[in-house]
C-alpha positions, 0 to 999 in steps of 0.5 A: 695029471697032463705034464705042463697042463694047468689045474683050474679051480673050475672047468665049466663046460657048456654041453650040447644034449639035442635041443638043450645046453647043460652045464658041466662043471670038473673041479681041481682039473686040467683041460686041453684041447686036441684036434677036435676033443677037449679032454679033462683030467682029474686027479683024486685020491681014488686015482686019475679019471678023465672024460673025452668030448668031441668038439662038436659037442660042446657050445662053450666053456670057461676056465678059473684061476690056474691053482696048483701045478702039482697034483701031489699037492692035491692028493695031500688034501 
């Protein structure tokens, strides 16, 4: 995962698709927020996928409760 980045239950991000707003939503993932990208990691037993927005393109996002701080804890479910 990102080194001291928290994993959260649910990443909810609010996308912006021309005219409309969806939902994303990643789970058991971490979020950080650099210059003008949000990137989200996460960890499964398959490996580490991640996915890269600009800034621009998103209209709002929520984060749930921090869960683990080790990714080994989720690769043992």
């Amino acid at each position: 995962m990102m080194p001291g980045a928290p994993i959260y239950e649910k990443v909810e991000l609010l996308v912006k698709e021309g005219s409309n707003v969806i939902k994303v939503v990643h789970e058991n993932s971490g979020m950080v927020i650099t210059g003008n990208h949000i990137l989200i990691i996460t960890e499964t037993k398959g490996g580490t996928k991640g996915k890269v927005y600009k800034m621009e393109e998103i209209d709002g996002y929520q984060l749930s409760n921090p869960t683990v701080q080790d990714e080994q804890q989720i690769l043992q479910d």
